[in-house]
N, C-alpha and C positions, 0 to 999 in steps of 0.2 A: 102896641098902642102908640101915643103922640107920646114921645116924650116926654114933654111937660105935664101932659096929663098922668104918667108914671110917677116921675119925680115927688108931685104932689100928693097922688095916693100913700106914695110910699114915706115921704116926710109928716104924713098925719101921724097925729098922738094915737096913741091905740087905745081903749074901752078901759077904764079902771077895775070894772067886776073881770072877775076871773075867768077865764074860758073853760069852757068842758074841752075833755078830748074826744076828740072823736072817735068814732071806730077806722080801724083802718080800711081802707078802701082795697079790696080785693083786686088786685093784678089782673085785668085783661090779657088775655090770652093772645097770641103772638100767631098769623099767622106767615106764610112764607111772602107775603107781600111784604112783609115791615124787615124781611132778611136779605132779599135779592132785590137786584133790578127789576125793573119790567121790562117788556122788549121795547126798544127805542128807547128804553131813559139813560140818562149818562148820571154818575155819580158826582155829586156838587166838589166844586174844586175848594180846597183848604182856604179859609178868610183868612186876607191878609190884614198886616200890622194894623191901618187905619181902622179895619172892620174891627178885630179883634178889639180896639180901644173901646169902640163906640158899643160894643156887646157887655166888655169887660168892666170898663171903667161906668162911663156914661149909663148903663144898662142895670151893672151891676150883677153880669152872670158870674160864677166861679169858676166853671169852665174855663169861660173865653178868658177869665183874669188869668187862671194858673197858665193857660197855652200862650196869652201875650207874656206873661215874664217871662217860660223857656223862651222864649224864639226871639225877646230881648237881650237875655241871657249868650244866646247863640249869635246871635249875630253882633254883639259886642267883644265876644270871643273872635269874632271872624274878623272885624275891625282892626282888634290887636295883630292880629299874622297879617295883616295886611299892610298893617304900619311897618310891623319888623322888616318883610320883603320887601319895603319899599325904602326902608332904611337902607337895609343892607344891599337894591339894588344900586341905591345914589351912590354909597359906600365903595360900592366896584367899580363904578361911573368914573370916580373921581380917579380909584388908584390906575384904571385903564388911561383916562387922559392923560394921568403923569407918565404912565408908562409908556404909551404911543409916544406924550412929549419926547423922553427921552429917547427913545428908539427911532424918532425923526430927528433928532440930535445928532445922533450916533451915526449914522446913516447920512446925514450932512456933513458930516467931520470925513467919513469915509470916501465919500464922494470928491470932498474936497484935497484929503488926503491921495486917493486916483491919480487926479489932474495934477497934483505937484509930483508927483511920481511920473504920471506920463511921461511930462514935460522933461524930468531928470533925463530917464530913459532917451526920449527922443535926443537930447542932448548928447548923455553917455552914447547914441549911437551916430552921434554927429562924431564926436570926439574917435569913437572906436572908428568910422570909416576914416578920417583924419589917419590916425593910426597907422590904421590897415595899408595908404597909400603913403602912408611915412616907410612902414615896414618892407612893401614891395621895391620905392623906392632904394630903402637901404639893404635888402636883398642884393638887385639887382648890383649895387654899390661892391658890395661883397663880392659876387659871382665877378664883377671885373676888375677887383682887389686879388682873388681867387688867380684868375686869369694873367693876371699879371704875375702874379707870384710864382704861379706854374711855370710862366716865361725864362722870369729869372734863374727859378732854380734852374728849369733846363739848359737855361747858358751856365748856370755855376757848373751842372752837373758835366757837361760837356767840356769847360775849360780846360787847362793846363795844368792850373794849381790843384783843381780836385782829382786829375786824374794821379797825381804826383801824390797829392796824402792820403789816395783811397789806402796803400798798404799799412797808411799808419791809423787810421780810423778803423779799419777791419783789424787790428794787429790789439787797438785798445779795446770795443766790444770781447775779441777772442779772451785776452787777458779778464775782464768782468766776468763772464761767464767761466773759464777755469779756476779762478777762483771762488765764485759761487760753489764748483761742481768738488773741489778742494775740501772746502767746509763741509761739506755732506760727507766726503769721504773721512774727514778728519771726524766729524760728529760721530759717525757708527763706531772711529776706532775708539773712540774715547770712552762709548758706551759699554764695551768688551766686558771691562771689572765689572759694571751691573750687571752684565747678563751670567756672571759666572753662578751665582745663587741661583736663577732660574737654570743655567745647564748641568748644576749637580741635583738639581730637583729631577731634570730629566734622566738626568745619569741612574740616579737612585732609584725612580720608581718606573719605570721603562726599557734601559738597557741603553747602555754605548751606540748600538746601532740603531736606534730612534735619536739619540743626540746628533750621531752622523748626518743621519739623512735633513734631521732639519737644518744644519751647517750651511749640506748642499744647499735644499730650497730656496737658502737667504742668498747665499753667494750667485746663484747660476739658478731662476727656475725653470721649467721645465715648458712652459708653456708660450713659447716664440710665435709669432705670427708665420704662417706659410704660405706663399700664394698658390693658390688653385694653378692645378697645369694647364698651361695653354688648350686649349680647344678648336681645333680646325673649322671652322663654319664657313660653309659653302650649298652651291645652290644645287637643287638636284638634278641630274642627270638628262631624266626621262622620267614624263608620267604613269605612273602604277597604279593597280588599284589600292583604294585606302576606304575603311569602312565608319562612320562616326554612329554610334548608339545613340537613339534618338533619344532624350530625357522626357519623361510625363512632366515635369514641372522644375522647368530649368529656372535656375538663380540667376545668370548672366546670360544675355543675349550677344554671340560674338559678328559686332560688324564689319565686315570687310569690303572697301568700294575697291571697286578694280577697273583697269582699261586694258585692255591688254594683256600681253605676257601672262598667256594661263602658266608655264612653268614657274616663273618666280612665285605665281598665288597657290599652286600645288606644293611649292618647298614651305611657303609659308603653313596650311594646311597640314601637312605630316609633321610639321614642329607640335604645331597647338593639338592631334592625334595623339603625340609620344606625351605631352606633358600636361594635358588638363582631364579633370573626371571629366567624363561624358555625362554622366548621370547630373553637373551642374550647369552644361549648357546648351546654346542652342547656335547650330552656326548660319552667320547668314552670308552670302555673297551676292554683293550688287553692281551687275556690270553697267558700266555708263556708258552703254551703246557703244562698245567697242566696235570698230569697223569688224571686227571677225569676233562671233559670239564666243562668249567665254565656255559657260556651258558644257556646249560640245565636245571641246577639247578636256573640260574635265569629268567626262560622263564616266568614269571608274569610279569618281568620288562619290561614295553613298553616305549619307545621311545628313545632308548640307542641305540647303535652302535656298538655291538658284534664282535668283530675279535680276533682269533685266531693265533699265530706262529704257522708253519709248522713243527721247531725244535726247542727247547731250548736256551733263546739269553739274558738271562739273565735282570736283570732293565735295563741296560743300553738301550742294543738294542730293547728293550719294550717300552723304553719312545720315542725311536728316529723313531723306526715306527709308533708307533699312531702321533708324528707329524706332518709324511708323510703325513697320513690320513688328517689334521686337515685344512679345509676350511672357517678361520676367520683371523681376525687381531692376535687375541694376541691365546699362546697354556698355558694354566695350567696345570702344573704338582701334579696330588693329589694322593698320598698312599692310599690305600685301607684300612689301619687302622686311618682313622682321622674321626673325626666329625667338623662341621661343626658352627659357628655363623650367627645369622642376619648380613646381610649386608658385610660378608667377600669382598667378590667377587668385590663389588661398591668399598668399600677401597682401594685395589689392582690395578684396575684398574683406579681409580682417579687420584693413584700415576704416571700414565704414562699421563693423561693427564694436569696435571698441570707441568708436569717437562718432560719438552720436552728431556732431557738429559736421563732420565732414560732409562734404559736396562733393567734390573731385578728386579723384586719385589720378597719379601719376606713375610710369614706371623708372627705372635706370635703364637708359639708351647706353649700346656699347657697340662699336663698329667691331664687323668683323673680324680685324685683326687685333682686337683686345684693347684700346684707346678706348676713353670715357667718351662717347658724344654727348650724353647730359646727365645731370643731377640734379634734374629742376632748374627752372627759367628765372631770371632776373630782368625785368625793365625798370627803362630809367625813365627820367623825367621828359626827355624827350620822343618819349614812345619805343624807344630802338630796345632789342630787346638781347640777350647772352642767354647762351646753351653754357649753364654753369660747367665749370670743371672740363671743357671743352679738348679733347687731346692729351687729357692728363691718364695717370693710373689710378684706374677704376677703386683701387682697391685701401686709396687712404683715406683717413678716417671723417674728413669731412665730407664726403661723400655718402656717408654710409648710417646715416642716421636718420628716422623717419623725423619729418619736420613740415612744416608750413614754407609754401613755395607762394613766388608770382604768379607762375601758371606752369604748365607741363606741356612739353610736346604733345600735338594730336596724333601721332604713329602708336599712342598706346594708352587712351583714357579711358577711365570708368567714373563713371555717374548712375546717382539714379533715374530709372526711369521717369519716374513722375517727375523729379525737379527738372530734368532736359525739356520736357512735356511746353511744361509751365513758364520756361524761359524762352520758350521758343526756339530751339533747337537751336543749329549753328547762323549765325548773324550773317543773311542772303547779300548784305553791301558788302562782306569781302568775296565775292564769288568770284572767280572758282576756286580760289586758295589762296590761304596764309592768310596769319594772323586771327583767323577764328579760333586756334583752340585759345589764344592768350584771351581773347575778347571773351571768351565764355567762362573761363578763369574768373575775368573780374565782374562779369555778372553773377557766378556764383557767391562771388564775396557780396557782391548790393543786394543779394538776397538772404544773407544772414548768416549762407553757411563758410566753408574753410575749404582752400584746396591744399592736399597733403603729395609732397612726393615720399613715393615707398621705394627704398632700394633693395628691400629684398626680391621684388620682381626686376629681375634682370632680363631684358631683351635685345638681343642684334637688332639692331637695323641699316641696312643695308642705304645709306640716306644718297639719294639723287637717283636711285632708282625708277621711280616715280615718276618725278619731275623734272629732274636733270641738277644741276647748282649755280647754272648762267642765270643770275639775276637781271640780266638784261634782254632775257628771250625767253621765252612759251611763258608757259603757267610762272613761272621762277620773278617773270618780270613785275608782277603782281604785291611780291611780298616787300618791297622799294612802295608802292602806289597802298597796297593796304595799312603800311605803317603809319601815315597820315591820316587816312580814315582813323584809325584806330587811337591816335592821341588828342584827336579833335572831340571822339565821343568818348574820353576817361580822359581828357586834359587836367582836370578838376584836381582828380585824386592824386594822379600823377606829380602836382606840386610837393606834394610829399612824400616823394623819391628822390633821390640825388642824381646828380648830373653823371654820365654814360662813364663808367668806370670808376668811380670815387668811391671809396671803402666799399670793398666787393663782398670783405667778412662780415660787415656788418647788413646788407645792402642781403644777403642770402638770408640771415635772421629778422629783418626787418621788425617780423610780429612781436620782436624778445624787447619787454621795457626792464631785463636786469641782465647784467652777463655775470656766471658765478662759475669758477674754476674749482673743482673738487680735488685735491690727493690725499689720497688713503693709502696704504700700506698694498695691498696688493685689490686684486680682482674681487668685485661682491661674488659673495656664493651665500646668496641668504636659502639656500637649502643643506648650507651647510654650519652656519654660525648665527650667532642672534645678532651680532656689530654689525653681518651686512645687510640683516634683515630690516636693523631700524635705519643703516644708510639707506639702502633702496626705500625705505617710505620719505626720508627726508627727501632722497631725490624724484621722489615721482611728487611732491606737494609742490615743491618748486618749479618743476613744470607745471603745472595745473596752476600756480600763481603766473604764471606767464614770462620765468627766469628761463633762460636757454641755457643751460648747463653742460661743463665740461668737464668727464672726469678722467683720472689719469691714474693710473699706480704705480706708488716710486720703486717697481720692480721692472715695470713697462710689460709688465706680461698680456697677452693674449689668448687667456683661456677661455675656450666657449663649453657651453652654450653660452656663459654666461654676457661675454661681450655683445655676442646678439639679441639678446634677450635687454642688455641696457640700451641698446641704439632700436629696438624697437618702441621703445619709452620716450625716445624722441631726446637720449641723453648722446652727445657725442664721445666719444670714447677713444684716447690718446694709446698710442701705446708704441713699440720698436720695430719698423726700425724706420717707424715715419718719428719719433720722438725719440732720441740722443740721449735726452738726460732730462730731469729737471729742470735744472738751469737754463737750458737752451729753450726749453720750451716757454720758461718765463722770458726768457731775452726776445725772442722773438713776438710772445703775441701777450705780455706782462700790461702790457696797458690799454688791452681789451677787455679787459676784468674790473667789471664793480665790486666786485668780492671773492674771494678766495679761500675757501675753508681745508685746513689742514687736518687731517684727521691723527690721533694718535699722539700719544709726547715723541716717542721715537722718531717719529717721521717729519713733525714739527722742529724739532732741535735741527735738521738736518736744511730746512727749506726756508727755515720763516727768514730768517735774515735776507734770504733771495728774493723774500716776495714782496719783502719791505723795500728790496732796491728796484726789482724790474717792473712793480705793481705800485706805485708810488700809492696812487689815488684809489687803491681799493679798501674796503674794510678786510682787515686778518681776521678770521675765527678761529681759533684753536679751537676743537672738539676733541674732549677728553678719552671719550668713550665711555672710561671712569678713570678715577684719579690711582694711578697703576701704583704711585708711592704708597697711597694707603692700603690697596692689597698684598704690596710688598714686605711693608709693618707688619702686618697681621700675618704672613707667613713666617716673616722672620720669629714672630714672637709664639708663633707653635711650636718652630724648628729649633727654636733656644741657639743660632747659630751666627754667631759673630760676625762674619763674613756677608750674612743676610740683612744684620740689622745697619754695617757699613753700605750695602746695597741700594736698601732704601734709605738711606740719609741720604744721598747722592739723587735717590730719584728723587726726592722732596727738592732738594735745592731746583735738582734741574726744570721740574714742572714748575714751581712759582715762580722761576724766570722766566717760562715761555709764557705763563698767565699773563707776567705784567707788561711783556711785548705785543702781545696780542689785542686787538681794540673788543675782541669779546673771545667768551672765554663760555665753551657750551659744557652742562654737568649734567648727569642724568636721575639724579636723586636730591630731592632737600636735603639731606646732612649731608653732602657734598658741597651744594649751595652754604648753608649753614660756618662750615669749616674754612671753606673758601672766604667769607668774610670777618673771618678771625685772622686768619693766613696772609690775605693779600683785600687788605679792605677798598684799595682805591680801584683794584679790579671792576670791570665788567662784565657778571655772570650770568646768565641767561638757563634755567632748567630746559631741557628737550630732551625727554628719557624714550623709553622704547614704544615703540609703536606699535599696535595691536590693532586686528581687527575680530570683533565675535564670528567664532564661528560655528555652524551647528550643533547641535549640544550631543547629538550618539547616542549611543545606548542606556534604558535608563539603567540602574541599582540594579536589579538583578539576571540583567545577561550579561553585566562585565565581568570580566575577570583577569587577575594580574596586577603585577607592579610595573610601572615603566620611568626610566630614567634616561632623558636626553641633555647631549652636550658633547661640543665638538674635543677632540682627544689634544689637540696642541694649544689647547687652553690649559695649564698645570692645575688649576685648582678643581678641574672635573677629574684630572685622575687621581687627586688625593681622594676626592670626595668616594667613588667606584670601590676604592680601594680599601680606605675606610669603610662601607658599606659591607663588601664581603667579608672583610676582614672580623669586624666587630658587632655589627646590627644583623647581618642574616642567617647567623645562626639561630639568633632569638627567632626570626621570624619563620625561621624551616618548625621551631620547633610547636608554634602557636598555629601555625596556617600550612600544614604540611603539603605539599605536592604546588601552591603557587608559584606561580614563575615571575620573575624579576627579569624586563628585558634591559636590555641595557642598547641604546640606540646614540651613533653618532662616527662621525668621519674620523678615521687616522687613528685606530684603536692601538695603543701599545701592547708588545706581545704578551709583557705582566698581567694585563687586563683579558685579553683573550686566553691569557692560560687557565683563568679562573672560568671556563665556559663549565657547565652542567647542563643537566636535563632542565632542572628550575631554576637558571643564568643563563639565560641566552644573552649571549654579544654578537648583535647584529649588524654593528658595523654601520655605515652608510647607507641609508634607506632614503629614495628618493620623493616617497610620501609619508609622512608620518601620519597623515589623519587617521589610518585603522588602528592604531597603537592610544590616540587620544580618545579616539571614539568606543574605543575598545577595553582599556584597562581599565581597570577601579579606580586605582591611587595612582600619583604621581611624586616619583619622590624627591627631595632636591637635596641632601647629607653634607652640603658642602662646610668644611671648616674654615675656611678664610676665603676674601676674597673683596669686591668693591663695586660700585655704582649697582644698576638694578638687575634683576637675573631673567634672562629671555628663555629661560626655561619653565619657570612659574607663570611668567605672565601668558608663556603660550598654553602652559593646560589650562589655564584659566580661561583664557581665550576660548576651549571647547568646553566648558562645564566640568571642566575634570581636577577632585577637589586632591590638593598638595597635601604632603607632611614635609617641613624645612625644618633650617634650621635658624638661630638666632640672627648667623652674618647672612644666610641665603637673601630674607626679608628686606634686611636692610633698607631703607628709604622706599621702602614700598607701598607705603601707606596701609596696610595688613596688620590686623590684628588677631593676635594668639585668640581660637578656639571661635571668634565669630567670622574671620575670613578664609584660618588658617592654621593647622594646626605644628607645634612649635616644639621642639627638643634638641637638646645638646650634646649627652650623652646617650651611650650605645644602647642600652638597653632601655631610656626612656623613649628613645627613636622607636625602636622597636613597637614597643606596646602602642604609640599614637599609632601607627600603621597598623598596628593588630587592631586598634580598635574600631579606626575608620573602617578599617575592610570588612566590619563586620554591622555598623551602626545604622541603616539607611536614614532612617531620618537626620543623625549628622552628616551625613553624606549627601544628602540632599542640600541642607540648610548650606553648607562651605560652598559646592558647585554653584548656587546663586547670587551668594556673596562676592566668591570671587571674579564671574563675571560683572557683578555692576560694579566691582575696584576697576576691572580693567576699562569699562566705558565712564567711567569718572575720572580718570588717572590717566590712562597709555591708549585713548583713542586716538585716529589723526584728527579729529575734531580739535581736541589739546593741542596735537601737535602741531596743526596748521596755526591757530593762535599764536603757539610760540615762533614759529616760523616767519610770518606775517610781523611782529617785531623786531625781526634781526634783518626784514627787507628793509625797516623804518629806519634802522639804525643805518645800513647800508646810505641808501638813500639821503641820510644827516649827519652821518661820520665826517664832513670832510669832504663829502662829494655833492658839490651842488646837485650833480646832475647824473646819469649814467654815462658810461663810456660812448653809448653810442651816438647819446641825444649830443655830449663833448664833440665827440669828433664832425658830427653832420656840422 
């Protein structure tokens, strides 16, 4: 109805009499019209706010009233999140403005901070070119300072008056070095009384004649350099047949460009026949259109690979075709005038797999009649290039050590295949020869890798065979015309090389940023002692730190293998009768050394003062080994022998006087470190103990069996300990572990020790591998009663998982602890039972074998010992020497 007309009804007074009630009115019944739709009708949409008022309020439904306050209720709720999010968006709004502000701040500052950097820069590189034409400038100033000076000497040298004092200048070095060689000699005599307590020790537990013979070995040893006998090398006669076995899957590809002379390439042919496996390679021969086919003439020869150029293409494109040809890893380059050695080829290629760096190998050239033609190439600044060691004897020692070269002759190279591929073969602007193999040389260097000369491949070459050696005619004339090419496209690098013969020793090592001179007592045999096992790792980390190192022994022996085994290490190796003396050898090349490490007190007492005078500017390391006074002490005070304890009193003095001569001073255990700065505190000591590497762990718990005991026999406190052993501990143990065997393993066994041989003692003596003994035995056992620094026999079982029984001194500074690293006893019988009980426990046996390998990779890794090693370059390097010897003398 009208509103108003509602309103009104409903504000009327109502009837004062009372109402009846009514009956209630009966529910009409519902039918599906008043429940569903009809077709086409749509159901009315929800009245909104305004409606709802005008129903609720105005109307005065209850209904519509309860549905407007929810849905006022609701959307006043809706209101409030809407305020909050709109708070909290302004909220972010603002802390984003500040933060954009500042990050456009930041970014202005940087931007500006750029530009004044730029600026610097461009400056600093105004300044630096400035420099750089200051520097060339006073280069050039030098090289004609240089020039002049050469001048003058040469007139002093030539003069009147020089040649008149040369007797007395040669008469004063002679005088410096005999007495150098004086004091060495006077140092060993002096040393006599101490060694008397070590030669009754010998006397005593070994016999007179093990005292004898090691006399001998000191005096006179055994092991002299001998040269190889001459060898007749000549060409062959007449063509034969010769068979080569074809390989399925050859490793080197051998290529040989020829012209000509099929006899001289059939002599070359039967060399590389007698002395390479077949089964590694594949041979190739490429004739370059020799006016009379090659071929032909060598149709005997089976199993070669005959190809012919279609026109004349000179060595170059001779070698670079048969490479095409070549389906192996590596391609060898061999002249058709060379002969060949045992085992060339193995060498050569060795060099590529131990040195993952290498690109090129080279061999040792040696003319027919036994003269050096090369040991690896040297160019200078001016392009010109030297055949090192040219005309000398092949067989002195700087010759004879694998090393990093300028480049190698092309009469005998190997490369990879793929890197030759990639480089582009041999460079077609020197054609038809010369100076491509140096060019290829130094593209394998702009490509990342190393060219190495090997001299354990020795090859004749027969040189001007070929091409004749008139550099003013044929092919010969080329190598005058190609050296120009060749300095114009490596001019660059070339600036840092020295001018055509100027230090030629250092100028062959070029790659070496340390020069370090080693002497130790005699020759390494780290298969036969632990001292030369942790030198040989000291010396191999120093190469691999990029020190050229040289070692020597002040016996000058030459005992192999092991001499070749260190100049395959890329170590040079001094010895008699190219090295006199000590002395001499410091007089001569004393101030080509950054450092100089003495090994031993012994050997130190006898040199240091030599190396202070003819090594002015190098650092001295004394290297202990261990501190031999203190194993001295500790024998004497077993032996209770007077004579012993005068012994080492004498050795204490005499070590802390070479300590505090010494600019460092190497110990192989903390309580040697420790002592040492109680002893000599202003010293400089430096730990570098033994070096270790893990090695497979072997057999587990129970397929070993056995005790093993290593250690070289002219060490005196391995045969107290042997001795001791039999003596007092194995009987306990025949009697807990009956029929086990105790080997007993190591070099120069005395006959006291080998008399004690049994069924269950084996004295094995010198064994050239020990790994089936570590991989193989239960226990490891180490009984020694005195002795010093760290023991190379612990740390090598440990080394294989193979768990020790020691003793208190064996341990020593070993960082091991009793029963979780190690197990630990003193006397006979408690020795005993730890080995009875290891042998029997496997879970302790287990638990010790893990232990003791993570002591050795925490402790005696070269990881350690590069660290330490890597600081005593630092020191080298800050001792005193601005600079290295070599960077000095350039």
């Amino acid at each position: 109805m009208d509103p108003a007309r509602y309103r009104t009804l409903y504000l009327a007074p109502l009837p004062a009499a009372p109402r009846a009630a009514a009956a209630p009115d009966r529910l009409p019944e519902l039918s599906d019209a008043n429940l569903y739709l009809r077709a086409g009708e749509t159901e009315a949409a929800p009245l909104s706010l305004p409606q709802l008022y005008e129903a609720g309020v105005e109307c005065g439904h209850t209904a519509a009233r309860a549905e407007l306050k929810h849905q006022v209720a609701t959307v006043s709720a809706q209101l409030d999140q809407l305020r909050e999010h709109f708070q909290a968006v302004q909220d972010r709004a603002q802390g984003d403005r500040e933060q954009l502000a500042g990050e456009l701040y930041a970014t202005q500052r940087r931007f500006h901070l750029a530009q004044l950097q730029m600026s610097e820069m461009q400056l600093q590189a105004g300044q630096l070119q400035v420099q750089t034409e200051q520097m060339q400038l006073h280069a050039a100033h030098l090289e004609a300072m240089l020039a002049v000076a050469r001048e003058r000497i040469g007139e002093l040298e030539s003069s009147r008056s020089w040649r008149i004092t040369q007797p007395l200048r040669t008469a004063g070095q002679r005088a410096k070095v005999a007495r150098a060689r004086f004091h060495a000699w006077r140092a060993g005599v002096l040393r006599l009384p101490q060694m008397s307590s070590v030669a009754l020790s010998i006397l005593r537990d070994e016999g007179p004649a093990a005292l004898a013979e090691r006399v001998r070995a000191k005096v006179r040893p055994d092991e002299r350099f001998k040269p190889a006998a001459a060898t007749p090398f000549r060409q062959e006669e007449a063509i034969t047949p010769l068979a080569f076995e074809r390989a399925a899957a050859p490793v080197a590809s051998i290529v040989i460009p020829v012209y000509g002379k099929p006899l001289l390439t059939f002599t070359c042919l039967k060399s590389l026949h007698a002395h390479t496996p077949h089964d590694m390679i594949e041979v190739i021969v490429v004739d370059d259109a020799s006016p009379e086919p090659v071929a032909p003439a060598l149709a005997g020869v089976a199993g070669v690979r005959f190809e012919r150029n279609e026109q004349n293409l000179g060595f170059i494109g001779t070698c670079n075709r048969g490479a095409e040809m070549a389906r192996s890893e590596y391609v060898v380059f061999l002249n058709n005038d060379t002969l060949l050695s045992p085992g060339w080829l193995e060498a050569m290629l060795r060099v590529f797999a131990e040195h993952p760096d290498a690109g090129l190998v080279g061999a040792k050239l040696v003319y027919p009649d036994g003269r050096l033609q090369e040991a690896g190439g040297i160019v200078w600044r001016d392009g010109s290039a030297w055949n090192f060691g040219r005309d000398d004897n092949p067989d002195r020692p700087e010759y004879n050590y694998l090393r990093e070269a300028d480049y190698c002759s092309g009469a005998c190279l190997a490369i990879p295949v793929e890197l030759f591929r990639e480089l582009g073969g041999f460079d077609e602007r020197y054609a038809p020869a010369y100076y491509e193999d140096a060019d290829l040389a130094f593209a394998v260097r702009a490509a990342g890798r190393k060219v190495y000369y090997q001299p354990a491949a020795t090859v004749v070459h027969f040189e001007g065979q070929t091409s004749g050696t008139d550099e003013t005619t044929g092919v010969k004339r080329h190598q005058v015309v190609n050296r120009e090419t060749f300095a114009a496209k490596w001019g660059t690098g070339l600036q840092a090389h020295r001018a055509n013969g100027i230090d030629v020793r250092f100028e062959r090592d070029r790659w070496a940023t340390m020069r370090v001179l080693v002497i130790d007592a005699c020759m390494l045999t780290p298969d036969h002692d632990a001292g030369s096992m942790r030198m040989l790792a000291i010396l191999e980390i120093l190469t691999s730190l990029r020190c050229k190192v040289t070692f020597v022994a002040d016996n000058l022996e030459h005992r192999q293998p092991y001499v070749s085994q260190l100049q395959q290490r890329g170590i040079e190796v001094l010895f008699h009768p190219f090295v006199r003396s000590i002395a001499d050898l410091l007089s001569a090349r004393g101030s080509e050394f950054d450092m100089v490490v003495v090994s031993r007190h012994y050997i130190a007492v006898k040199h240091i003062d030599a190396v202070r005078a003819f090594a002015s500017r190098a650092l001295i390391v004394f290297d202990t080994v261990d501190l031999h006074f203190l194993r001295s002490e500790r024998q004497a005070e077993l032996e209770g022998s007077a004579l012993a304890r005068a012994s080492a009193r004498a050795k204490r003095d005499e070590e802390l006087a070479l300590i505090r001569k010494a600019d460092v001073t190497l110990v192989v255990s903390p309580y040697e470190k420790t002592l040492l700065a109680e002893l000599a505190p202003d010293a400089r000591v430096l730990l570098l103990s033994t070096i270790h590497e893990l090695m497979p762990p072997g057999k587990p718990f129970a397929e070993r069996e056995g005790l093993v005991f290593i250690g070289g026999f002219q060490h005196p406190p391995n045969t107290d300990a042997v001795l001791w052993y039999a003596d007092e501990i194995l009987p306990h143990v025949r009697a807990a572990l009956p029929g086990v065997k105790t080997y007993i393993v190591g070099s120069k066994v005395p006959a006291n020790v080998r008399a004690l041989a049994a069924e269950d003692f084996v004295v094995t003596g010198y064994v050239p591998d020990v790994t089936p003994y570590f991989a193989g035995c239960r226990v490891s056992i180490a009984p020694l009663r005195y002795g010093a620094g760290v023991k190379g026999k612990i740390n090598l079982a440990m080394s294989y998982g193979l768990p020790v029984v020691a003793t208190t001194p064996a341990i020593e500074g070993m960082s091991l602890v009793a029963e979780r690293d190690v197990l630990v006893a003193d006397d006979a019988k408690a020795y005993a039972d730890a080995i009875v009980r290891l042998y029997r426990d496997e879970a302790l046996w287990n638990r010790l074998a893990a232990a003791g390998r993570d002591n050795i990779r925490t402790h005696f890794s070269r990881d350690v010992a590069r660290s330490a090693i890597t600081r005593l370059i630092a020191f080298a390097h800050a001792g005193g020497n601005a600079a290295p010897a070599s960077a000095r003398a350039r």
